[in-house]
DOLUM-242856 format. One record per residue (C-alpha): residue in three letters; y, x, z. Coordinates in steps of 0.5 Angstrom, whole numbers, plus 2048, in hexadecimal, padded with zeros to 3 digits. Example, Ala and Ser with C-alpha at 12.3 -4.5 7.8 and 13.67 -1.06 7.14 Angstrom:
! residues 2
ALA7F7819810 SER7FE81B80E 
! end
This chain:
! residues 847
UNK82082B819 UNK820829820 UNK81882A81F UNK81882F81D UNK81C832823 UNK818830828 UNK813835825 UNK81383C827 UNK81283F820 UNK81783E81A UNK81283B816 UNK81383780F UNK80E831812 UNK81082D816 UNK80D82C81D UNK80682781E UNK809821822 UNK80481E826 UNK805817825 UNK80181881E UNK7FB81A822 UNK7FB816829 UNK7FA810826 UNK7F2813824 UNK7F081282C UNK7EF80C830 UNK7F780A834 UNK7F480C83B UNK7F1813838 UNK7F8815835 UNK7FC818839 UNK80081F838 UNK7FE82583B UNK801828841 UNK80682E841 UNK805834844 UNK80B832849 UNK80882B84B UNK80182E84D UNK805833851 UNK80982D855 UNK803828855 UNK7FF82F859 UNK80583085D UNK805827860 UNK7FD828861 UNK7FF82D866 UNK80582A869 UNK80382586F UNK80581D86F UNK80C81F874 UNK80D82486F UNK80D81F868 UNK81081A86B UNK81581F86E UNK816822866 UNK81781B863 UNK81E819862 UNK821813866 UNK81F80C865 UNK81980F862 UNK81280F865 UNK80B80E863 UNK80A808862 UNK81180885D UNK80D80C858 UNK80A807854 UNK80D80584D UNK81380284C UNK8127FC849 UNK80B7F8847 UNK8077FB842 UNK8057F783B UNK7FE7F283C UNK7F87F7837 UNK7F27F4836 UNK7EB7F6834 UNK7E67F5830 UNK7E27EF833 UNK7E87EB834 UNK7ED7EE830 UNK7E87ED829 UNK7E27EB82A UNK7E37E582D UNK7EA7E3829 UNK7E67E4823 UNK7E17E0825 UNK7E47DA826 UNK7E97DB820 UNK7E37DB81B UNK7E07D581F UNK7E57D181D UNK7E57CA81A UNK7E17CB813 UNK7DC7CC818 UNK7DB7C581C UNK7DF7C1815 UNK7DD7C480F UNK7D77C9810 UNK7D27C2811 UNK7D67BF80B UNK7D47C5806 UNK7CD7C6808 UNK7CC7BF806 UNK7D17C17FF UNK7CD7C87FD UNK7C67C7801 UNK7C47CC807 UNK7C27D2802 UNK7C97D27FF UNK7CE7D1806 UNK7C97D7808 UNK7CA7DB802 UNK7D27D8803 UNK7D37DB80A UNK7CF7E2808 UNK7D37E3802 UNK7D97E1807 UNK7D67E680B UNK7D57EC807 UNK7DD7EB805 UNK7DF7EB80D UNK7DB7F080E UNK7DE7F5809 UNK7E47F380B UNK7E27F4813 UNK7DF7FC811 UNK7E47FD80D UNK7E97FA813 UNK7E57FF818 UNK7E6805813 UNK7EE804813 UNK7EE80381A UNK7EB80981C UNK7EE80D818 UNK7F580E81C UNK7F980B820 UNK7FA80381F UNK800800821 UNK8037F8821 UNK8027F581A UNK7FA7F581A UNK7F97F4812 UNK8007F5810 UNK8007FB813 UNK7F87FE810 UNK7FB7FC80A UNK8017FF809 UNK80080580C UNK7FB806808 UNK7FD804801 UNK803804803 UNK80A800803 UNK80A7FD7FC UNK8027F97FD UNK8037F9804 UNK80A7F5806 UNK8077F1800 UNK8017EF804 UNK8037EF80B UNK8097E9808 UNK8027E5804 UNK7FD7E680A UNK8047E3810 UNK8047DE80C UNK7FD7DD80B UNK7FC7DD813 UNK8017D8813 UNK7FD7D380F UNK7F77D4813 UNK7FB7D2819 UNK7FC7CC815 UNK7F57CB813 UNK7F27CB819 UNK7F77C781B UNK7F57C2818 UNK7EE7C2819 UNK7EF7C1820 UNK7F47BC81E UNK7EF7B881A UNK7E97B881F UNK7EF7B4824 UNK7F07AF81F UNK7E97AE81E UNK7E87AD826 UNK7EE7A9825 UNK7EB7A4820 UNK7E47A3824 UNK7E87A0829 UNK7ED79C824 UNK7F37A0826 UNK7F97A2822 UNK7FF7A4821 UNK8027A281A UNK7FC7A4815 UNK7F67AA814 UNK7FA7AD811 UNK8017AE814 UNK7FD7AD81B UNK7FA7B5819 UNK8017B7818 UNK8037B581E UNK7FD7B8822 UNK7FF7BE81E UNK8057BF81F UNK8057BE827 UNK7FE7C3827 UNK8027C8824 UNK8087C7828 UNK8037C982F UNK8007CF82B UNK8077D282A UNK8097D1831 UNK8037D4833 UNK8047D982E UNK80C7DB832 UNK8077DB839 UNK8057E3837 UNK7FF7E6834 UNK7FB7E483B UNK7FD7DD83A UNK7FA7DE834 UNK7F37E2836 UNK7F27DD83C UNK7F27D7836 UNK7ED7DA832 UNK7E87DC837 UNK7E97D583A UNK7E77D3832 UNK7E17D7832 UNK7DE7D5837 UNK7DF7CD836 UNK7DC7D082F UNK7D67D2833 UNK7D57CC836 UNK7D67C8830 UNK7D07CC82C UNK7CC7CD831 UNK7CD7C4831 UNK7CB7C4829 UNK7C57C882A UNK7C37C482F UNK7C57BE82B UNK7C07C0825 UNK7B97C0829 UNK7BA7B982D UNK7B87B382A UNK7BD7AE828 UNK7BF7A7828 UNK7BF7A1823 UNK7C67A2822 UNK7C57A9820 UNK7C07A981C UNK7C57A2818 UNK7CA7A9817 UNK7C57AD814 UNK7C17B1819 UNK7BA7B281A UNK7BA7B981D UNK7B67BE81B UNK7B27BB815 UNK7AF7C080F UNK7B17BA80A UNK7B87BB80C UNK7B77C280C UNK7B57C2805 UNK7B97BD802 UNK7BF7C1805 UNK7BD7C7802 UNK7C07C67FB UNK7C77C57F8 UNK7CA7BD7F8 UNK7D17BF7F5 UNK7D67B87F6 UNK7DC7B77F4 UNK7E27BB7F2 UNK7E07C17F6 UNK7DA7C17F4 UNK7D87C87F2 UNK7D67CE7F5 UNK7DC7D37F5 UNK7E17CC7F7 UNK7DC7CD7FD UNK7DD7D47FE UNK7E47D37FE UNK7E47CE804 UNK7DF7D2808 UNK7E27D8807 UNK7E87D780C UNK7E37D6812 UNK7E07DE813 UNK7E97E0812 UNK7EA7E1818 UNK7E67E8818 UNK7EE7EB819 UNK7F17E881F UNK7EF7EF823 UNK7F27F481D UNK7F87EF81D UNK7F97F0825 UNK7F87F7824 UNK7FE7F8828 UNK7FC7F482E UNK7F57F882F UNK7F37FE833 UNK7F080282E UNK7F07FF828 UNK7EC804824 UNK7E6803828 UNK7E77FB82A UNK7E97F9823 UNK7E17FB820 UNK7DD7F9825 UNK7E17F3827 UNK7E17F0820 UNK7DA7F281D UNK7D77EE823 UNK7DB7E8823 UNK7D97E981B UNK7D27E981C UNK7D17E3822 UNK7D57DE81D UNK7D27E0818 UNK7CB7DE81C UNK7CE7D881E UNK7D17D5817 UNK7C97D6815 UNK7C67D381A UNK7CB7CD81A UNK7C97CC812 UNK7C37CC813 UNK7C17C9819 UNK7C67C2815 UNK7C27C3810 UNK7BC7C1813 UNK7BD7BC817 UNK7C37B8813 UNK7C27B480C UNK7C77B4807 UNK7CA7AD808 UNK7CA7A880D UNK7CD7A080E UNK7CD7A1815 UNK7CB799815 UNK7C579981A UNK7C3792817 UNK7C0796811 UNK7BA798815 UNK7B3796811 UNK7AF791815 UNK7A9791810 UNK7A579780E UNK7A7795806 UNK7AC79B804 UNK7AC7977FD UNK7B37977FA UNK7B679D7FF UNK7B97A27FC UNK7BB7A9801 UNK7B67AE805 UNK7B87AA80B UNK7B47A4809 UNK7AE7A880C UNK7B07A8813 UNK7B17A0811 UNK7B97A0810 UNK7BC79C809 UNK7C279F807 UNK7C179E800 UNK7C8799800 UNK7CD79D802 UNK7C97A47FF UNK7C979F7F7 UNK7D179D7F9 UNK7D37A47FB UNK7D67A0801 UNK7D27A4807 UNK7D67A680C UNK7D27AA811 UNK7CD7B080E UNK7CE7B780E UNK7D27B6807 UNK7D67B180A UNK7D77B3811 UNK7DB7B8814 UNK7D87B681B UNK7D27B881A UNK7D17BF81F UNK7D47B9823 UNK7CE7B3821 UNK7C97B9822 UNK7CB7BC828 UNK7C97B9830 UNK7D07B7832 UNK7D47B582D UNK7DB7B782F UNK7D87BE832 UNK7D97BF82B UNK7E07BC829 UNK7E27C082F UNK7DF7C682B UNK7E37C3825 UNK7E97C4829 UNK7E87CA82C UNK7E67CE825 UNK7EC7CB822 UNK7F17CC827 UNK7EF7D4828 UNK7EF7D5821 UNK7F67D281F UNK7F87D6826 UNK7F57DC824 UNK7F97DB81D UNK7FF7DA820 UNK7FF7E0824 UNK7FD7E481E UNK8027E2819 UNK8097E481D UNK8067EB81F UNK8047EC818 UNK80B7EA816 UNK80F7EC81B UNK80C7F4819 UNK80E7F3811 UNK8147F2814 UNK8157F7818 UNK8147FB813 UNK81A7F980F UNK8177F9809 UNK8197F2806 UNK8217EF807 UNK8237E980B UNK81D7E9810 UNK81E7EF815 UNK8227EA81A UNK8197E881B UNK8187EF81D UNK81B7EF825 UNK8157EE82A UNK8167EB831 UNK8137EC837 UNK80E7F2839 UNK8097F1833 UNK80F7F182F UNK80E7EA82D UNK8107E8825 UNK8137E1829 UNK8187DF823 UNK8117E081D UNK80D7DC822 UNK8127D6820 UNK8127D8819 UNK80A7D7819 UNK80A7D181D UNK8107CE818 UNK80C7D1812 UNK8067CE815 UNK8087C7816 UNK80A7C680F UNK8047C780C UNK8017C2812 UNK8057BD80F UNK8017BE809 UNK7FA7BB80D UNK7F57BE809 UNK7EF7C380B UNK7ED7C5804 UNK7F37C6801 UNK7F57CA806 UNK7EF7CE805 UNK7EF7D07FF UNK7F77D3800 UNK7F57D7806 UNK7EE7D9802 UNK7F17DD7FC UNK7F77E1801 UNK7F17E2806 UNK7ED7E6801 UNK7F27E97FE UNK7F47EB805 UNK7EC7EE806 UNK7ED7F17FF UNK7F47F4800 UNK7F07F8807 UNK7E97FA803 UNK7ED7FD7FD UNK7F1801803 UNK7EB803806 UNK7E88057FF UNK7EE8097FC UNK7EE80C803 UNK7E780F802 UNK7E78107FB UNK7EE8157FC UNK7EB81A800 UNK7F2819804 UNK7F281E80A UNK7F581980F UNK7EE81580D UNK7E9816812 UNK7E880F817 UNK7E281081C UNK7DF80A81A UNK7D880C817 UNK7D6806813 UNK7DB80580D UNK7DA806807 UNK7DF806801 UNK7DA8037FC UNK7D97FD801 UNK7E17FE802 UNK7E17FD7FA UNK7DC7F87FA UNK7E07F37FF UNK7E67F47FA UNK7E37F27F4 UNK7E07EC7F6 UNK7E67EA7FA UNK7E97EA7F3 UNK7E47E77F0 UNK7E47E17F5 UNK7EB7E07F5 UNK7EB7DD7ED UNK7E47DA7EF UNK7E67D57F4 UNK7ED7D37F0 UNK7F07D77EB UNK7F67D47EB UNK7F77D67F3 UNK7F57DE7F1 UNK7FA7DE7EB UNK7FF7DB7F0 UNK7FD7E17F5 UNK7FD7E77F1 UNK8047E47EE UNK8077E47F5 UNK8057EB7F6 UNK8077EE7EF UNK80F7EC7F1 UNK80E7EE7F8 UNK80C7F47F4 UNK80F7F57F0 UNK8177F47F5 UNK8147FA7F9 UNK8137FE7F4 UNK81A7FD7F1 UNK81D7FE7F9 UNK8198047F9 UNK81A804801 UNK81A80A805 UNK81480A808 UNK80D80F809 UNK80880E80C UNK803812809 UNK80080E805 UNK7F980F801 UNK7FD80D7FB UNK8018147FD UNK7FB8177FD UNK7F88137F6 UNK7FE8177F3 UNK7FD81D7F4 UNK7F681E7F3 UNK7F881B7EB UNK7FD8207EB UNK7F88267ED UNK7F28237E9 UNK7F68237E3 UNK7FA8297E4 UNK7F282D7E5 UNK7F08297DD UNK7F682B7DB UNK7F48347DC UNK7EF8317D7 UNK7F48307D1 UNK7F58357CC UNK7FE8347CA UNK7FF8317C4 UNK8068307C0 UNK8058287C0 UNK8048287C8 UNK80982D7CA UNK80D82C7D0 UNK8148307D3 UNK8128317DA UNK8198357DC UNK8198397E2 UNK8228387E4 UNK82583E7E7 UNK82A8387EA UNK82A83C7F0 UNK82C8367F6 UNK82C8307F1 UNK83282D7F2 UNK8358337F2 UNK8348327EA UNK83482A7E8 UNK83682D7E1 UNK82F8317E0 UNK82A82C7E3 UNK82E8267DF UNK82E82A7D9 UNK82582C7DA UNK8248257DC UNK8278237D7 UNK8218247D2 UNK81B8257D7 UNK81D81E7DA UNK81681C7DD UNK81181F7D7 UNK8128257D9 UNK81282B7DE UNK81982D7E2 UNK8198337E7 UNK8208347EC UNK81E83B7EE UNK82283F7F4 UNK8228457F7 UNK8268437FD UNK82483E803 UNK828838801 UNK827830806 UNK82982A802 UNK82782C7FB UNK8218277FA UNK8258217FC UNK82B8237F8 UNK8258247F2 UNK82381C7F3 UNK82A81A7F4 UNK82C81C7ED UNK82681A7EA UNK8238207E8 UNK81B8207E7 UNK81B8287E9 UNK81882C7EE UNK81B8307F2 UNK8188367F4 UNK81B83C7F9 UNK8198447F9 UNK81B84A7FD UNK81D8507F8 UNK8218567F9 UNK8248557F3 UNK82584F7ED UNK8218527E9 UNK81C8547ED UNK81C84E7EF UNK81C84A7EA UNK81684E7E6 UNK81384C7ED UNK8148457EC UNK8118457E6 UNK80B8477E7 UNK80A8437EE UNK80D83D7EB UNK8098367E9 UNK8018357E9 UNK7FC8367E3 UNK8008357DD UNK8058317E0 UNK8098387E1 UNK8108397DE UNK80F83C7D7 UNK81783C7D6 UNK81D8407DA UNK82383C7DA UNK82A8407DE UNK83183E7DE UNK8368417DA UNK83B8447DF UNK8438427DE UNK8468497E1 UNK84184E7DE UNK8488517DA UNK84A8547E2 UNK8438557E5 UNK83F85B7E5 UNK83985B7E0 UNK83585D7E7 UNK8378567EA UNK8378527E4 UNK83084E7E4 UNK83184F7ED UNK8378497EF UNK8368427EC UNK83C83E7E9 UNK83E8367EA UNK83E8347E3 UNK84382E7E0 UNK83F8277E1 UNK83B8267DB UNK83881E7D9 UNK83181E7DB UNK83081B7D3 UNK8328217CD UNK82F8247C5 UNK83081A7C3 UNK83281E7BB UNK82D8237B9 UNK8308277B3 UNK82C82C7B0 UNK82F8337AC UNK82A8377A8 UNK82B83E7A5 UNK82B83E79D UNK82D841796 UNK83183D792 UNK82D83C78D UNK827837791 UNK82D833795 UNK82A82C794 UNK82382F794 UNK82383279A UNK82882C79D UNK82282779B UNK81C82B79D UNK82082A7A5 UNK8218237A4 UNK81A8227A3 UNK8188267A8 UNK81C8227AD UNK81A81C7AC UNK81281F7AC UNK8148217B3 UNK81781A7B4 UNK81E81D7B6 UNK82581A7B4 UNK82981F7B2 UNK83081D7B0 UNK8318227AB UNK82E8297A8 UNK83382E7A5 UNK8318337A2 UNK83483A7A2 UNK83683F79D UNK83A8457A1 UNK8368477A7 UNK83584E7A4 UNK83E84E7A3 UNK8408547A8 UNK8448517AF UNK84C8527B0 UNK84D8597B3 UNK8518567B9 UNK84B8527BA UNK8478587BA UNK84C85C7BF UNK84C8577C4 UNK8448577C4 UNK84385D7C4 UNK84885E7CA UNK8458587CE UNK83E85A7CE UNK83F8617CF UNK83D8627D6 UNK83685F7D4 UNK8348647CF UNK83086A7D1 UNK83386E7CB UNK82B8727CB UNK82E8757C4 UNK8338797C7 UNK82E87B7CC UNK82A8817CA UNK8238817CE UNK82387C7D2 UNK81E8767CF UNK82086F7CF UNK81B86D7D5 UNK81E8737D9 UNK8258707D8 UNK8238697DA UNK81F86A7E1 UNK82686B7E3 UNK82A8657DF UNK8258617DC UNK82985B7DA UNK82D8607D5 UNK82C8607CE UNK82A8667C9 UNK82D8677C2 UNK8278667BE UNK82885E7C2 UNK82F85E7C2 UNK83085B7BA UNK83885A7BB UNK83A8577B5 UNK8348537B3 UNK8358507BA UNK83D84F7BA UNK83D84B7B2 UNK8388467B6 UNK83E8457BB UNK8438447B6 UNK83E83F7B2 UNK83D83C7B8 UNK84583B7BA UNK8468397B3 UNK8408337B3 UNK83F8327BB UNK8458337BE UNK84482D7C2 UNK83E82C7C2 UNK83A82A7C9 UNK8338307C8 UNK8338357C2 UNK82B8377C1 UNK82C83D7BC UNK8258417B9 UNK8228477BB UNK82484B7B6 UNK82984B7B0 UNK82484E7AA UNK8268497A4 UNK81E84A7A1 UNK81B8497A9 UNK8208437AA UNK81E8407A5 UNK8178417A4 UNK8148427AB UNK8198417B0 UNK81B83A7AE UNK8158367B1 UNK81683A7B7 UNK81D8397B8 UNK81C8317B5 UNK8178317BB UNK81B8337C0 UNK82082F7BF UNK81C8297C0 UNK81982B7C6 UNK82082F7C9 UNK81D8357CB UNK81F83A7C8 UNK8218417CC UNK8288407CD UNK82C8477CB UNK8328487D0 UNK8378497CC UNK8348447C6 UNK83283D7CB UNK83883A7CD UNK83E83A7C7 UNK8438377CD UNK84283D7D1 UNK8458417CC 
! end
């Protein structure tokens, strides 16, 4: 109601606010428009000299008190804020550990088409990221925030959970890799703490622990650290290129490199699958976590300057040079670095004799058939995962790079995972995490998840192994890009009038694609992980569904529904009516519905959730809709403006619904005083009626209209016709004295009561019935009055129904019609209960 006040009409709708529109145009280009009275002033201080401004400033105000009152937030573009993030986030440690290894695993052909297929994944997800992100405005929570706007509460709180705990693992990850390359550096010079395995949990532990203190630093703290990792990256490929063209020493080549060789190349081109994992798709499952990194930008959304426009050009470039860089590095190991290698120089050939040598490298004059035949080869590209470091000009360069990547991705993944968090919480979707919502400081930082991420974290440190880790994190990853491609498809395919982003390059079928093989690929790489993730996300469902939060964001699924509601409201003008099909669709003159609980429960009852059910008001009522809900009642409910009821309603009857779904029955209460009203107001004032149960007719009993002499014939004919309709009837009872005159003093009294309705047109010489009508068309005429046929009906009903809940009598009282014609028809209106309810007839309580 406030917003509407604020407009100068008095309009139904409400006012367009602006914040559903600003966030369409970059931070410093969305401002709001001067007044007319600000202009003026601005004219007026233009005019005024310097004495006279600072003569019209308050006290202890001068100009150069004007700035803000406090420190605005840090935002950042493109470059710094995405591009770069991103870049070092994909680089992380599959990159220097494990991309040589898998190279050596499914050969050079196979990790190039892994990466492509990677690739063609992240890309979709990247297109459809853009679409989202320029499509309106995006606040914190990058992901979850995409997807449970778009698809709404149910799919995106579910997700948003799943991809924070996701992000958290990948801090793990990362953090062990790192961890692992310190213990290798540490065992080269015969160092340790306790053994391998605990001296990497250690490592990791207090690696995390600096990440989580520069983490608590702030976003800038944060940038600096990532720009720092960018450039020791740069160094460290720069140093790997390098690296690749030198010649190099014995004690390399003892290692297995030989430089580029197209021996090598050729040898390394196909499969060599070893051991557990060795397979395609297992391959797939541990490169895939290497080209996540693609949604650090979506993810900080709330830290940007212009997210719309920084979010497409940052993460599809990042995708583009990582992409290069990942193929450069398969192929370049794969030229010049064989398989296996003893790393012991004494297997040098001294002669030309290559009798009894196994392996290509026997033609560069090394034997390494000993250890290749014991499978106890210690260096190679199958068997070291330093061979980016063998292969590069200084070595440590690229331990350097190791640590850089590794710690810029576990970095990364440790500030994404509490802004993801700390938005779901926000929205007080799911119980008993709201106290992780609060933020501190100008950016609001989410200190309390930057803890629950690092004790999360830390756990799976504990766990201290790469592939493992992988394969969790690959299935909630893909499930994280399906959920996002599936948001942008359902989008586009709805034709939602709030879909419109200006990012030219998406398409929904590539959308839909990227969905797909998403799916795909979580039960490819481990079935059992997929079956895990879909099971997590069905309860977290599923809770939704049943809490039913109070939450509208506009989502496309809104718009889904209403375009399965119109396009089968439009097949349904096609259908021709059929008895077996018939529905009662009820316009209800309740007039403010909860003025009338007993009329709306009383059609509820049989329309429930299968049929149509209309509240009409010819008065202009608040609270009506929400009262409807809140009783439970599936209705619609619909105001009209009308001189009278009946105009009104004859109005409404005709405006009311869509194609066939229009009301085709009219239900009105029955008045308790119409003994003491006027007949002209009778159908004009509404009654509160006695509270009925909202659950009536659980005993059905059945009178039929018969002679004497076909008692039990006729009484069959009726069971068996119930139970063709599937009907349970408790009793049929057959009645022989229909046709016997009524009391007199019944007759009297009902000849009075209705007096004042009738048009007693015979008494009237020369003026037609039509005539009489135009004047009181709610009377009758004496050809319809049918007094005594009507009154022995009440007296039958009084004697058989008296406390029965709904009486629904035959149209006519004709035995022979009865019986022959009007039988089915009374049947049929009795099984779908909408017969046209006779005033004085309906409800025997009333009487």
């Amino acid at each position: 109601m406030e917003l509407r006040k604020t407009s100068l009409y008095s309009t139904i709708d409400m006012v367009p606010q602006m914040e559903h529109y600003a966030g369409t145009l970059p931070r410093e280009q969305a401002k709001s428009r001067p007044s007319l009275e600000a202009l003026r002033k601005t004219f007026e201080v233009r005019n005024m000299t310097s004495d006279e401004r600072i003569s019209n400033m308050p006290d202890g105000e001068n100009e150069e008190s004007q700035g803000p009152s406090e420190e605005s937030p840090v935002r950042f573009g493109w470059i710094y804020g995405v591009k770069i993030p991103c870049m070092v986030n994909i680089w992380g440690v599959t990159l220097f550990l494990q991309l040589t290894w898998i190279t050596s695993q499914a050969g050079i052909v196979l990790t190039v088409i892994i990466i492509l297929m990677s690739v063609t994944v992240t890309t979709a997800t990247a297109l459809s990221i853009s679409a989202i992100a320029t499509n309106g405005r995006v606040v914190s929570g990058g992901t979850y925030f995409m997807i449970s706007r778009s698809l709404g509460p149910e799919l995106g709180a579910s997700i948003g959970l799943i991809f924070s705990f996701a992000n958290a693992l990948s801090v793990a990850l990362n953090t062990v890799g790192f961890a692992q390359v310190v213990c290798d550096l540490m065992q080269s010079f015969n160092v340790h703490m306790v053994d391998y395995t605990n001296d990497m949990r250690i490592v990791g532990v207090i690696t995390v622990t600096a990440l989580l203190g520069i983490s608590l630093a702030g976003m800038e703290w944060e940038t600096k650290a990532q720009i720092l990792f960018f450039l020791v990256l740069m160094v460290s490929f720069a140093n790997y290129f390098v690296g690749t063209i030198i010649p190099h020493s014995v004690e390399k080549q003892g290692r297995g490199v030989f430089g580029y060789r197209s021996d090598i190349f050729i040898e390394n081109l196909t499969p060599n699958w070893r051991g557990p994992t060795g397979s395609f798709f297992a391959q797939f499952s541990i490169f895939f976590p290497a080209v996540t990194g693609i949604l650090y930008g979506a993810n900080i959304t709330g830290d940007l300057k212009d997210p719309s426009s920084a979010i497409p050009k940052g993460t599809l470039m990042a995708i583009f040079w990582t992409t290069l860089s990942y193929i450069m590095v398969a192929v370049t190991s794969g030229a010049c670095v064989v398989r296996d290698a003893s790393g012991n120089t004494s297997d040098i050939m001294t002669g030309n004799s290559t009798d009894g040598c196994v392996g290509l490298a026997c033609k560069y004059g090394w034997n390494f058939t000993q250890c290749t035949e014991s499978q106890s080869c210690q260096y190679g590209l199958a068997n070291n995962v330093q061979v980016m470091a063998e292969l590069s000009g200084f070595y440590y360069l690229i331990t350097a790079g190791v640590f850089a990547a590794s710690l810029s991705s576990a970095l990364g993944y440790l500030v994404s995972a509490p802004k993801i968090f700390q938005c779901l919480c926000k929205d007080n979707i799911y119980p008993y995490i709201g106290v992780f919502a609060k933020g501190y400081g100008k950016n609001d930082e989410p200190l309390r998840a930057y803890l629950l991420t690092y004790f999360i974290a830390i756990a799976f440190i504990l766990i201290a192994e790469l592939n493992t880790i992988s394969a969790i994190i690959s299935n909630f990853f893909l499930c994280s890009f399906g959920l996002i491609n599936i948001s942008c498809f359902h989008a586009a395919i709805t034709n939602s009038p709030g879909w419109r982003p200006s990012f030219p390059y998406y398409n929904k079928w590539i959308a839909l694609y990227g969905a797909v093989v998403c799916v795909v690929l979580m039960f490819f790489f481990t079935w059992w992980t997929a079956l895990i993730t879909f099971g997590v996300i069905a309860v977290l469902f599923g809770y939704i569904i049943y809490k039913k939060p109070k939450i509208n964001w506009g989502s496309s699924v809104q718009a889904s529904s209403y375009n399965v509601a119109l396009s089968y409201s439009m097949s349904l003008t096609g259908v021709e009516d059929h008895v077996k099909n018939f529905r009662p669709q009820c316009l209800v003159m309740t007039g403010p519905p909860n003025q009338r609980p007993a009329l709306v429960d009383f059609v509820g009852a049989f329309t429930k959730n299968a049929s149509l059910m209309i509240c009409g008001d010819i008065m202009m009522v608040n609270q009506s809709v929400k009262w409807l809900n809140k009783r439970k009642a599936c209705s619609f409910y619909t105001q009209f403006t009308a001189n009278t009821l009946r105009e009104g309603v004859r109005y409404l009857l005709q405006a009311s619904g869509l194609g066939k779904l229009k009301p085709n029955t009219l239900v009105l209460g029955f008045k308790s005083n119409w003994r003491e009203s006027s007949p002209e107001t009778l159908l004009m004032e509404y009654f509160k009626q006695r509270k009925i149960r909202r659950k009536i007719n659980t005993c059905i009993r059945v009178f039929i209209v018969e002679n004497e002499q076909d008692i039990e014939e006729r009484r069959n004919e009726m069971i068996n016709l119930m139970k063709r309709f599937r009907i349970k009837v408790n009793d049929v009872i057959v009645m022989t004295d229909s046709e016997k005159s009524p009391q007199t003093k019944n007759m009297d009294r009902f000849l009075d009561s209705v007096a004042p309705f009738r048009l007693h047109d015979e008494q009237q010489e020369g003026v037609s019935v039509q005539e009489l009508r135009q004047k009181d068309p709610w009377k009758i005429s004496d050809k319809e009055f049918e007094s005594e046929r009507k009154v022995r009906l009440n007296e039958i009903i009084r004697k058989n129904s008296q406390h029965t809940a709904l009486v629904l009598p035959p149209k006519t009282w004709e035995t022979d019609r009865y019986v022959t014609t009007d039988l089915p028809h009374s049947l049929f209106l009795l099984i779908t209960f909408i017969t046209i309810l006779n005033v004085l007839l309906v409800l025997v309580y009333a009487l």
